[in-house]
N, C-alpha and C positions, 0 to 999 in steps of 0.2 A: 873587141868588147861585145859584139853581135853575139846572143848565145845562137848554137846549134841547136839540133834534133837530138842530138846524143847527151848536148847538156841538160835540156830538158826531161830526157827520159831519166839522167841520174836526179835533177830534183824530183821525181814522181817518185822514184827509190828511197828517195831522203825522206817524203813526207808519209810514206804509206804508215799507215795504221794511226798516226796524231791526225790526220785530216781527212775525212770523212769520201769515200768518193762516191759522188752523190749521183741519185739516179736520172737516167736520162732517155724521157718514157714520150711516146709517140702522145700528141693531144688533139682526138679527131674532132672535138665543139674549137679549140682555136683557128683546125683546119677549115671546118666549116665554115666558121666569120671570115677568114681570110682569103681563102682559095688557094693556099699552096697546103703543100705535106707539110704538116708543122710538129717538129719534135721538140721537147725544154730540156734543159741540162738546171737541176734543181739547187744552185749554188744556194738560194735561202735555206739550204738545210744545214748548214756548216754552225757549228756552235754558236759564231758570231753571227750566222745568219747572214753571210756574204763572203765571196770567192776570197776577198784580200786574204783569207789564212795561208792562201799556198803559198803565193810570194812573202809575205811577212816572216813566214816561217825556214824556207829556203834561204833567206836572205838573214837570219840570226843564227842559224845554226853554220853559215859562214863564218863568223866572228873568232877572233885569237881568243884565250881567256883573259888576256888584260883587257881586250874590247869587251868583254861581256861583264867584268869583274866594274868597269868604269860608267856601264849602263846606255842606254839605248835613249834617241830622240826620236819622235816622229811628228810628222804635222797630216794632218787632215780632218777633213768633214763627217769622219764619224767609222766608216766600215775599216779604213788602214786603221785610221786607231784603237778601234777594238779588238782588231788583229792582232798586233803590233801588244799590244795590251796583256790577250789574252795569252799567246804563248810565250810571251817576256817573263811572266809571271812562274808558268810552267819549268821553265830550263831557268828559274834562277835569277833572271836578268834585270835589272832595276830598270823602269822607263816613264818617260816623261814623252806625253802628248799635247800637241798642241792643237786648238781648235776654233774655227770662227766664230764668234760672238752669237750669230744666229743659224748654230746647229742647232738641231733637234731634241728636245731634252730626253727625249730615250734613246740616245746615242751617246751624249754625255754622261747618262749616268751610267749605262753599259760600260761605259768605258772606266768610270772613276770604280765599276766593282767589279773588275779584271782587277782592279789593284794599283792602277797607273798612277802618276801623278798627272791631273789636269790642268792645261792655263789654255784660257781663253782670249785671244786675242784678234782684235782686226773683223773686219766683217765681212770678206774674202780670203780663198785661199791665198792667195799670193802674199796677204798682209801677214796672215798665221805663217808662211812659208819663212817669211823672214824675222819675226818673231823666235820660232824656228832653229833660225842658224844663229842669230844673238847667242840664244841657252846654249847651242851645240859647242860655239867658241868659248864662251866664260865659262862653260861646266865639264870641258872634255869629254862633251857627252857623243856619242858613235850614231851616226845621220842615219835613217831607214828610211828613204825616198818612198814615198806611195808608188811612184809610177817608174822613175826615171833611174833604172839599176838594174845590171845586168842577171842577177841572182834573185830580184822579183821579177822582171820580167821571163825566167826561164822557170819559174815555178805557178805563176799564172798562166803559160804553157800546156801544165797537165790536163788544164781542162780538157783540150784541146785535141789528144790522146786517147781520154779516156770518152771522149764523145766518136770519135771514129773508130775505136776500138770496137764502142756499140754499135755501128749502125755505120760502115764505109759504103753505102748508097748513098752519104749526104752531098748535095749537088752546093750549097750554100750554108755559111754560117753569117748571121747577124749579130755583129757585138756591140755591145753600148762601149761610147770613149767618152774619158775624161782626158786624163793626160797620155793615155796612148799603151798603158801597160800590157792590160790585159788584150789588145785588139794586138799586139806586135807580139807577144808571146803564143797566143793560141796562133797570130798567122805564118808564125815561124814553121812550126807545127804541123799543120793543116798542110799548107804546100809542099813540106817535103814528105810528107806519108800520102799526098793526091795532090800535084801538081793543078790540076781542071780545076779546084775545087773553087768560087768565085769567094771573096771574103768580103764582105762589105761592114760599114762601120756607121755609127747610129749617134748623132748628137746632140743634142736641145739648141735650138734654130739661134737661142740666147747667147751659146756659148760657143760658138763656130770655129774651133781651135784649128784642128787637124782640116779641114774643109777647107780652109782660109790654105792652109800651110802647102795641102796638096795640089788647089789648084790656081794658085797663085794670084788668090782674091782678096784685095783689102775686107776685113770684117770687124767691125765692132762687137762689145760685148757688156754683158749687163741684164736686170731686170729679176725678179725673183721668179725664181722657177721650181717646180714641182720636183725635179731632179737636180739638187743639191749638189750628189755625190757624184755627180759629172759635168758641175758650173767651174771648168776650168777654163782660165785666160793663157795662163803659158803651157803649152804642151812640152813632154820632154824633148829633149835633143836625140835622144838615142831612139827614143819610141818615133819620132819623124821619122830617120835617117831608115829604121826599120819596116816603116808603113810605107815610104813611098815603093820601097822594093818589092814590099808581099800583099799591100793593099790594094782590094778591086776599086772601092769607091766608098765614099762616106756619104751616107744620108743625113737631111736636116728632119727634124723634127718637132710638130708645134707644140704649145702647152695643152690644149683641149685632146690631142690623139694620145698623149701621154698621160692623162686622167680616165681616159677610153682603156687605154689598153690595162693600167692596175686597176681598173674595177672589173676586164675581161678576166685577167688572172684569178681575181679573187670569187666571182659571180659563176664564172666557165670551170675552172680548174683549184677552187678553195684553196687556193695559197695565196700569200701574200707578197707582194711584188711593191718596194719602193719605186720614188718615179725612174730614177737611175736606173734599175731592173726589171723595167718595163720597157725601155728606149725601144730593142730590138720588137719586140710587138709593136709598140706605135709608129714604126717604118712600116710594117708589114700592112695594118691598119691602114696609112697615109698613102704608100704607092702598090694598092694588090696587083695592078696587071705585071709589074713588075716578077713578082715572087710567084706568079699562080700557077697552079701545077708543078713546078717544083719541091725538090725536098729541102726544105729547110730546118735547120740547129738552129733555136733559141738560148740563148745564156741568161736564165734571170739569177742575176749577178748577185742580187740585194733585196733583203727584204726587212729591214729597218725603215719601217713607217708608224709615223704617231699616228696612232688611235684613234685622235679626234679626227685629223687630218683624216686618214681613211674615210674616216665615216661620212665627211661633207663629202668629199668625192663619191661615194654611194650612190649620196644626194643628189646632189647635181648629175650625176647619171640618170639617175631615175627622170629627172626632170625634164633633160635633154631626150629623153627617150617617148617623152607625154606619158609617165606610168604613174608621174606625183605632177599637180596642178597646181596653180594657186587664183582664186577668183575674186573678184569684188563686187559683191550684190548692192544695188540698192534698190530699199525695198520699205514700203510702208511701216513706221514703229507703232505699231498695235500685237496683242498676246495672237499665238499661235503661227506666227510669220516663221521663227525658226524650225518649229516643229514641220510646218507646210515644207520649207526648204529641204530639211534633214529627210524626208520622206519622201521627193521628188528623185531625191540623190540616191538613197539607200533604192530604192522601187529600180534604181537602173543599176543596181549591185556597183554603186561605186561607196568608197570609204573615208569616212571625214576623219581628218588628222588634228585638226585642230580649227577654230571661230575664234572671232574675236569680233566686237561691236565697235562701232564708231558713231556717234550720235552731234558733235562738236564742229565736224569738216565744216567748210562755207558753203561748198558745192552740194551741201545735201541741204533739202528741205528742213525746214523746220520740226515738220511734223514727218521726218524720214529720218531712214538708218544705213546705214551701211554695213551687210556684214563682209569680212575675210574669210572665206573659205579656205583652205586647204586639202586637198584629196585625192587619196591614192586611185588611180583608174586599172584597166588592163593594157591601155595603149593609149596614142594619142585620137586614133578615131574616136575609143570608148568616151574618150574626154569630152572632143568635140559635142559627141551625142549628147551628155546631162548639161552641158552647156546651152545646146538647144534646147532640151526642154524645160530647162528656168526656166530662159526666156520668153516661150510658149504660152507659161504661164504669166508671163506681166515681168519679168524682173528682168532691170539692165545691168548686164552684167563686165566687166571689165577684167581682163588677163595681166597678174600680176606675177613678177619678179617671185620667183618659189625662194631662193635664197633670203631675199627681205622677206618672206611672207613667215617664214618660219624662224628670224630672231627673236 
Protein backbone atom coordinates (compact mmCIF):
# COMPACT_ATOMS: atom_id res chain seq x y z
CA UNK A 1 0.00 0.00 0.00
CA UNK A 2 3.17 2.22 0.30
CA UNK A 3 3.11 4.29 -2.89
CA UNK A 4 6.44 4.44 -4.99
CA UNK A 5 8.26 7.02 -7.08
CA UNK A 6 6.72 5.61 -10.14
CA UNK A 7 3.31 5.82 -8.54
CA UNK A 8 3.77 9.21 -7.90
CA UNK A 9 5.13 10.32 -10.97
CA UNK A 10 1.90 8.56 -12.68
CA UNK A 11 -0.34 10.90 -10.30
CA UNK A 12 1.68 14.05 -11.67
CA UNK A 13 0.54 12.57 -15.30
CA UNK A 14 -3.03 12.27 -14.07
CA UNK A 15 -3.19 15.76 -12.63
CA UNK A 16 -1.22 17.83 -15.29
CA UNK A 17 -3.06 20.59 -16.70
CA UNK A 18 -6.41 20.52 -13.70
CA UNK A 19 -3.85 21.42 -11.08
CA UNK A 20 -1.82 24.20 -11.31
CA UNK A 21 2.10 23.64 -10.83
CA UNK A 22 2.85 26.30 -8.93
CA UNK A 23 6.06 28.19 -8.74
CA UNK A 24 8.86 27.65 -6.76
CA UNK A 25 10.97 30.96 -6.52
CA UNK A 26 14.14 31.39 -4.39
CA UNK A 27 13.15 34.24 -1.31
CA UNK A 28 16.42 36.28 -0.51
CA UNK A 29 14.30 38.88 2.52
CA UNK A 30 13.08 35.17 4.08
CA UNK A 31 16.91 34.28 3.51
CA UNK A 32 17.87 37.10 5.10
CA UNK A 33 15.50 36.93 8.48
CA UNK A 34 16.63 33.37 8.57
CA UNK A 35 20.07 32.60 7.56
CA UNK A 36 19.60 29.56 5.46
CA UNK A 37 18.96 29.65 1.41
CA UNK A 38 15.39 29.75 1.48
CA UNK A 39 13.18 28.78 -1.51
CA UNK A 40 8.75 28.57 -1.31
CA UNK A 41 6.92 26.10 -3.51
CA UNK A 42 3.66 28.61 -3.75
CA UNK A 43 0.87 25.95 -3.08
CA UNK A 44 -1.46 29.19 -1.95
CA UNK A 45 -1.70 29.52 -5.64
CA UNK A 46 -3.93 26.51 -6.39
CA UNK A 47 -7.64 27.51 -7.08
CA UNK A 48 -8.40 26.46 -3.61
CA UNK A 49 -5.64 28.06 -2.49
CA UNK A 50 -3.98 24.95 -0.84
CA UNK A 51 -1.84 21.83 -1.99
CA UNK A 52 -4.87 19.31 -0.98
CA UNK A 53 -6.02 19.53 -4.80
CA UNK A 54 -3.27 17.02 -5.83
CA UNK A 55 -4.25 14.26 -3.70
CA UNK A 56 -8.01 14.92 -3.66
CA UNK A 57 -7.92 14.88 -7.11
CA UNK A 58 -5.67 11.65 -7.71
CA UNK A 59 -7.66 9.99 -5.38
CA UNK A 60 -11.38 10.62 -7.43
CA UNK A 61 -10.24 10.09 -10.50
CA UNK A 62 -9.39 6.55 -8.85
CA UNK A 63 -13.14 5.86 -8.40
CA UNK A 64 -15.35 2.97 -10.45
CA UNK A 65 -18.34 4.99 -12.07
CA UNK A 66 -20.71 3.35 -9.41
CA UNK A 67 -18.26 5.03 -6.88
CA UNK A 68 -18.60 8.20 -8.54
CA UNK A 69 -22.26 7.71 -9.67
CA UNK A 70 -23.02 7.12 -5.54
CA UNK A 71 -20.93 10.35 -4.48
CA UNK A 72 -18.01 11.10 -2.44
CA UNK A 73 -17.60 12.03 1.70
CA UNK A 74 -14.87 13.97 3.01
CA UNK A 75 -14.21 15.41 6.56
CA UNK A 76 -11.98 18.19 7.30
CA UNK A 77 -10.96 21.76 8.46
CA UNK A 78 -11.40 23.40 5.50
CA UNK A 79 -8.49 23.02 2.57
CA UNK A 80 -9.35 18.71 1.96
CA UNK A 81 -12.61 20.12 1.67
CA UNK A 82 -12.55 22.56 -0.75
CA UNK A 83 -10.52 20.19 -2.61
CA UNK A 84 -12.55 17.50 -2.46
CA UNK A 85 -15.36 20.21 -3.24
CA UNK A 86 -13.98 21.77 -5.90
CA UNK A 87 -12.97 18.92 -8.30
CA UNK A 88 -16.05 16.60 -7.26
CA UNK A 89 -17.88 19.18 -8.71
CA UNK A 90 -15.71 19.22 -11.88
CA UNK A 91 -15.81 15.27 -12.97
CA UNK A 92 -19.31 15.22 -12.04
CA UNK A 93 -19.19 13.80 -8.60
CA UNK A 94 -21.78 14.55 -5.75
CA UNK A 95 -20.08 15.30 -2.29
CA UNK A 96 -20.80 15.88 1.03
CA UNK A 97 -18.17 17.52 3.42
CA UNK A 98 -17.96 17.52 6.81
CA UNK A 99 -16.52 20.17 9.11
CA UNK A 100 -15.66 21.25 12.70
CA UNK A 101 -18.05 23.57 14.21
CA UNK A 102 -15.09 26.27 14.58
CA UNK A 103 -13.86 26.34 11.08
CA UNK A 104 -13.20 29.40 9.59
CA UNK A 105 -16.11 31.07 7.90
CA UNK A 106 -14.09 31.64 4.59
CA UNK A 107 -13.42 28.10 4.48
CA UNK A 108 -16.91 27.06 4.90
CA UNK A 109 -18.25 29.05 2.55
CA UNK A 110 -15.52 28.31 -0.09
CA UNK A 111 -16.57 25.15 0.32
CA UNK A 112 -20.40 25.38 0.31
CA UNK A 113 -19.64 27.33 -3.45
CA UNK A 114 -17.66 24.55 -4.83
CA UNK A 115 -21.09 23.14 -4.60
CA UNK A 116 -20.72 20.66 -1.86
CA UNK A 117 -23.06 19.73 0.54
CA UNK A 118 -21.89 21.00 4.12
CA UNK A 119 -22.50 19.61 7.77
CA UNK A 120 -20.90 20.85 10.62
CA UNK A 121 -20.22 18.97 13.29
CA UNK A 122 -18.00 18.27 16.45
CA UNK A 123 -15.53 20.84 17.44
CA UNK A 124 -12.33 18.73 16.43
CA UNK A 125 -11.29 16.74 13.76
CA UNK A 126 -11.76 13.51 15.14
CA UNK A 127 -15.47 14.41 16.16
CA UNK A 128 -16.18 15.66 12.24
CA UNK A 129 -13.99 12.31 11.49
CA UNK A 130 -16.79 10.22 12.85
CA UNK A 131 -19.51 12.19 11.99
CA UNK A 132 -17.88 11.48 8.81
CA UNK A 133 -18.15 7.70 8.71
CA UNK A 134 -22.02 7.68 10.27
CA UNK A 135 -22.97 9.68 6.54
CA UNK A 136 -20.45 7.30 4.60
CA UNK A 137 -22.38 3.98 6.18
CA UNK A 138 -26.18 5.21 6.07
CA UNK A 139 -25.53 6.93 2.67
CA UNK A 140 -23.16 4.67 0.72
CA UNK A 141 -21.35 7.48 0.39
CA UNK A 142 -17.26 6.51 -0.98
CA UNK A 143 -14.60 8.00 2.01
CA UNK A 144 -11.79 10.59 0.70
CA UNK A 145 -9.39 10.49 3.67
CA UNK A 146 -7.59 13.90 3.94
CA UNK A 147 -4.55 12.27 4.77
CA UNK A 148 -4.55 8.58 5.35
CA UNK A 149 -4.70 6.88 1.45
CA UNK A 150 -2.48 5.71 -0.67
CA UNK A 151 -3.84 7.76 -3.93
CA UNK A 152 -3.64 11.10 -1.88
CA UNK A 153 -0.82 10.58 -0.50
CA UNK A 154 0.94 9.72 -4.03
CA UNK A 155 -0.43 12.88 -5.48
CA UNK A 156 0.59 15.23 -2.64
CA UNK A 157 3.83 13.63 -3.78
CA UNK A 158 4.12 15.79 -6.83
CA UNK A 159 5.00 18.47 -4.91
CA UNK A 160 7.73 17.02 -4.30
CA UNK A 161 8.92 16.49 -7.92
CA UNK A 162 8.29 19.30 -9.19
CA UNK A 163 10.24 21.27 -6.33
CA UNK A 164 13.62 19.13 -7.35
CA UNK A 165 12.83 19.20 -10.72
CA UNK A 166 13.45 23.13 -9.98
CA UNK A 167 16.14 23.34 -8.10
CA UNK A 168 18.16 19.51 -7.25
CA UNK A 169 20.74 21.62 -4.97
CA UNK A 170 18.11 21.51 -2.33
CA UNK A 171 19.88 20.10 0.86
CA UNK A 172 16.41 20.31 3.05
CA UNK A 173 12.68 20.28 2.65
CA UNK A 174 10.44 21.69 5.70
CA UNK A 175 6.95 20.30 5.61
CA UNK A 176 4.09 21.33 7.94
CA UNK A 177 2.14 17.88 9.27
CA UNK A 178 -1.23 17.31 10.17
CA UNK A 179 -2.05 13.83 9.73
CA UNK A 180 1.15 13.02 7.85
CA UNK A 181 -0.04 13.06 4.01
CA UNK A 182 1.49 15.46 2.57
CA UNK A 183 5.13 15.07 4.76
CA UNK A 184 5.09 11.04 3.55
CA UNK A 185 4.18 11.80 -0.06
CA UNK A 186 6.59 14.46 -0.89
CA UNK A 187 9.28 12.13 1.47
CA UNK A 188 8.60 9.25 -0.55
CA UNK A 189 9.65 11.47 -3.32
CA UNK A 190 12.44 13.49 -2.25
CA UNK A 191 14.46 10.22 -1.12
CA UNK A 192 14.25 8.28 -3.89
CA UNK A 193 15.11 11.12 -6.62
CA UNK A 194 18.20 12.33 -3.59
CA UNK A 195 18.71 9.86 -1.05
CA UNK A 196 21.13 12.90 1.31
CA UNK A 197 18.28 15.02 1.05
CA UNK A 198 17.30 15.69 5.15
CA UNK A 199 13.29 15.79 5.41
CA UNK A 200 12.20 17.40 8.34
CA UNK A 201 8.55 17.94 9.57
CA UNK A 202 6.78 20.97 11.32
CA UNK A 203 4.00 20.76 13.84
CA UNK A 204 2.13 23.24 16.45
CA UNK A 205 3.64 22.23 19.83
CA UNK A 206 -0.46 21.80 20.54
CA UNK A 207 -0.78 19.11 18.34
CA UNK A 208 2.26 16.77 18.69
CA UNK A 209 0.97 13.74 16.66
CA UNK A 210 3.69 12.39 14.51
CA UNK A 211 6.56 13.82 17.26
CA UNK A 212 4.87 11.77 19.94
CA UNK A 213 4.55 8.74 17.44
CA UNK A 214 8.15 9.00 16.14
CA UNK A 215 9.76 9.26 19.18
CA UNK A 216 8.13 7.33 21.38
CA UNK A 217 6.87 10.25 23.84
CA UNK A 218 3.64 10.31 25.55
CA UNK A 219 1.92 14.00 24.42
CA UNK A 220 -1.12 15.56 25.00
CA UNK A 221 -3.21 17.69 22.79
CA UNK A 222 -5.40 20.64 22.80
CA UNK A 223 -5.85 24.45 22.95
CA UNK A 224 -6.73 26.80 20.10
CA UNK A 225 -4.30 27.41 17.75
CA UNK A 226 -3.37 29.63 14.76
CA UNK A 227 -2.99 26.56 12.55
CA UNK A 228 -6.17 24.83 12.42
CA UNK A 229 -5.50 22.84 9.40
CA UNK A 230 -2.85 20.83 11.06
CA UNK A 231 -4.55 20.57 14.90
CA UNK A 232 -4.50 16.82 14.28
CA UNK A 233 -4.91 14.31 17.28
CA UNK A 234 -4.82 11.00 15.39
CA UNK A 235 -2.20 10.86 12.68
CA UNK A 236 -2.69 8.24 9.90
CA UNK A 237 -1.54 4.77 10.07
CA UNK A 238 -0.09 4.61 6.69
CA UNK A 239 1.52 8.29 6.87
CA UNK A 240 3.37 6.92 10.39
CA UNK A 241 4.33 3.46 9.03
CA UNK A 242 5.78 6.01 5.93
CA UNK A 243 7.40 8.69 8.06
CA UNK A 244 9.33 6.56 10.30
CA UNK A 245 11.09 5.06 7.06
CA UNK A 246 11.62 8.48 5.15
CA UNK A 247 11.43 11.00 7.95
CA UNK A 248 14.51 12.99 9.29
CA UNK A 249 12.87 14.63 12.23
CA UNK A 250 9.84 16.52 13.27
CA UNK A 251 9.94 20.06 14.74
CA UNK A 252 7.62 21.45 17.51
CA UNK A 253 6.42 24.84 16.92
CA UNK A 254 4.91 27.67 19.14
CA UNK A 255 2.01 29.90 18.52
CA UNK A 256 3.85 33.35 18.63
CA UNK A 257 6.73 32.09 15.66
CA UNK A 258 3.69 30.88 13.68
CA UNK A 259 1.98 34.52 13.80
CA UNK A 260 5.94 35.76 13.07
CA UNK A 261 6.24 33.74 10.28
CA UNK A 262 2.44 34.50 8.34
CA UNK A 263 2.92 38.23 8.89
CA UNK A 264 6.91 37.39 7.40
CA UNK A 265 5.20 35.81 4.29
CA UNK A 266 2.79 38.51 3.97
CA UNK A 267 5.16 41.73 5.04
CA UNK A 268 8.53 40.01 3.15
CA UNK A 269 7.03 38.12 0.15
CA UNK A 270 3.03 39.58 -0.13
CA UNK A 271 1.47 36.33 -0.14
CA UNK A 272 -0.62 35.17 2.01
CA UNK A 273 0.27 32.25 4.18
CA UNK A 274 -2.47 30.47 6.72
CA UNK A 275 -0.90 29.46 10.12
CA UNK A 276 -0.79 25.78 8.83
CA UNK A 277 1.32 27.29 5.77
CA UNK A 278 3.42 29.01 7.59
CA UNK A 279 4.66 25.92 10.05
CA UNK A 280 7.61 25.30 7.80
CA UNK A 281 8.98 29.23 8.31
CA UNK A 282 8.07 29.24 12.04
CA UNK A 283 10.66 26.17 12.47
CA UNK A 284 12.99 28.12 10.43
CA UNK A 285 12.27 31.28 12.67
CA UNK A 286 12.34 29.13 16.00
CA UNK A 287 15.61 26.85 15.29
CA UNK A 288 18.04 29.29 12.60
CA UNK A 289 21.37 27.67 13.68
CA UNK A 290 19.79 24.74 12.75
CA UNK A 291 18.98 25.50 8.93
CA UNK A 292 21.76 28.26 8.31
CA UNK A 293 23.50 28.32 5.49
CA UNK A 294 21.77 25.55 4.08
CA UNK A 295 19.37 25.27 1.02
CA UNK A 296 16.24 24.91 2.02
CA UNK A 297 12.30 24.18 0.17
CA UNK A 298 9.56 25.83 1.99
CA UNK A 299 5.99 24.42 1.14
CA UNK A 300 3.39 27.00 2.09
CA UNK A 301 0.84 24.66 1.87
CA UNK A 302 -2.27 27.07 2.56
CA UNK A 303 -3.40 30.17 2.24
CA UNK A 304 -6.99 30.29 3.50
CA UNK A 305 -6.89 32.99 6.22
CA UNK A 306 -9.79 35.30 7.63
CA UNK A 307 -9.24 38.65 7.05
CA UNK A 308 -9.88 39.91 10.18
CA UNK A 309 -7.73 37.33 11.72
CA UNK A 310 -4.75 38.40 9.45
CA UNK A 311 -5.09 41.72 10.29
CA UNK A 312 -4.74 41.36 14.18
CA UNK A 313 -1.80 39.29 13.54
CA UNK A 314 -0.41 42.48 11.53
CA UNK A 315 -1.11 44.10 14.67
CA UNK A 316 0.27 42.37 17.17
CA UNK A 317 3.47 42.20 14.94
CA UNK A 318 3.76 45.58 14.70
CA UNK A 319 3.53 45.77 18.36
CA UNK A 320 5.91 43.00 19.22
CA UNK A 321 8.29 44.74 16.98
CA UNK A 322 7.73 48.53 19.19
CA UNK A 323 6.50 49.94 15.55
CA UNK A 324 2.65 50.53 17.23
CA UNK A 325 2.58 51.64 21.17
CA UNK A 326 -0.02 52.04 23.40
CA UNK A 327 0.57 54.73 26.38
CA UNK A 328 -1.27 56.03 29.34
CA UNK A 329 -0.79 59.82 30.11
CA UNK A 330 -1.81 61.34 33.06
CA UNK A 331 -1.82 64.76 32.88
CA UNK A 332 -3.55 67.87 34.18
CA UNK A 333 -7.52 68.48 32.76
CA UNK A 334 -7.21 71.99 31.62
CA UNK A 335 -7.68 73.29 27.44
CA UNK A 336 -4.56 72.89 25.38
CA UNK A 337 -3.12 69.55 27.38
CA UNK A 338 -3.99 67.51 24.25
CA UNK A 339 -2.74 69.82 21.76
CA UNK A 340 0.78 70.08 24.11
CA UNK A 341 0.89 66.24 23.86
CA UNK A 342 -0.12 65.78 20.00
CA UNK A 343 2.72 68.15 19.38
CA UNK A 344 5.48 66.68 21.56
CA UNK A 345 4.61 63.32 19.65
CA UNK A 346 4.19 64.67 16.11
CA UNK A 347 7.73 67.10 16.79
CA UNK A 348 9.44 63.46 17.21
CA UNK A 349 7.63 62.18 13.81
CA UNK A 350 5.76 59.70 15.67
CA UNK A 351 1.87 59.02 14.58
CA UNK A 352 -1.18 58.93 16.74
CA UNK A 353 -3.66 56.14 16.02
CA UNK A 354 -6.04 56.96 17.96
CA UNK A 355 -6.93 58.93 22.13
CA UNK A 356 -9.36 58.34 24.06
CA UNK A 357 -9.91 60.49 27.61
CA UNK A 358 -10.52 59.07 30.98
CA UNK A 359 -11.71 61.54 33.59
CA UNK A 360 -13.76 58.95 36.13
CA UNK A 361 -10.68 56.36 37.21
CA UNK A 362 -9.99 56.65 41.15
CA UNK A 363 -6.49 56.76 40.63
CA UNK A 364 -6.61 59.99 38.86
CA UNK A 365 -6.98 63.35 40.52
CA UNK A 366 -9.91 65.02 40.63
CA UNK A 367 -8.86 67.91 38.80
CA UNK A 368 -6.65 65.24 36.37
CA UNK A 369 -7.10 63.07 33.23
CA UNK A 370 -5.83 60.51 31.83
CA UNK A 371 -5.33 60.20 28.14
CA UNK A 372 -4.72 56.49 25.90
CA UNK A 373 -2.47 57.17 23.52
CA UNK A 374 -1.92 54.96 20.82
CA UNK A 375 1.15 55.30 18.08
CA UNK A 376 2.66 54.21 15.30
CA UNK A 377 6.71 54.79 15.82
CA UNK A 378 9.63 53.54 13.58
CA UNK A 379 10.96 51.00 16.05
CA UNK A 380 10.91 50.40 19.65
CA UNK A 381 14.00 52.79 20.52
CA UNK A 382 11.97 55.49 18.27
CA UNK A 383 9.19 54.65 20.96
CA UNK A 384 11.16 54.74 23.94
CA UNK A 385 12.47 58.30 22.83
CA UNK A 386 8.70 60.21 22.69
CA UNK A 387 8.20 58.36 25.78
CA UNK A 388 10.97 60.25 27.25
CA UNK A 389 10.06 63.23 26.24
CA UNK A 390 6.49 63.37 27.72
CA UNK A 391 7.79 62.82 30.54
CA UNK A 392 10.45 65.49 30.32
CA UNK A 393 7.80 67.56 30.10
CA UNK A 394 5.72 66.70 33.48
CA UNK A 395 3.56 63.72 32.29
CA UNK A 396 3.47 60.13 33.80
CA UNK A 397 3.17 57.93 31.61
CA UNK A 398 2.29 54.22 31.85
CA UNK A 399 2.94 51.26 28.89
CA UNK A 400 -0.38 49.61 27.93
CA UNK A 401 -1.43 46.25 26.35
CA UNK A 402 -1.80 47.63 22.32
CA UNK A 403 -4.42 44.79 21.86
CA UNK A 404 -6.66 46.28 24.74
CA UNK A 405 -5.56 49.76 23.78
CA UNK A 406 -7.07 49.47 20.52
CA UNK A 407 -10.72 47.59 21.17
Amino acid sequence: MIPTLEDIRDAARAIEGAVMRTPFLPAPKLSQLTGAEVSVKYENLQVTNAFKERGALVKLLSLTEDERRRGVIAMSAGNHAQAVAYHAARLGIPATIVMPRPTPFVKVKATRGYGARVVLAGEMLTEAQAEAERLASEEGLVWVHPYDDPHVIRGQGTIALEMLADDPTLEVLVIPVGGGGLIAGMAIAAKALKPGIEIIGVETALYPGLWGALKGKPVTFGGPTLAEGIAVKNIGKLTETIARQVVDDILLVEEPAIERAVNAFLTQQKTMAEGAGAAGLAALLSEPERFRGRKVGLVLCGGNIDPRLLSSIMVRELARDGRIIAIRIAAPDRPGVLGDISSIIGELDGNILGVSHHRLFLDVPAKGTTLDVTLETHDAEHGERITKALEAHGYRIRHLDVAEAMV
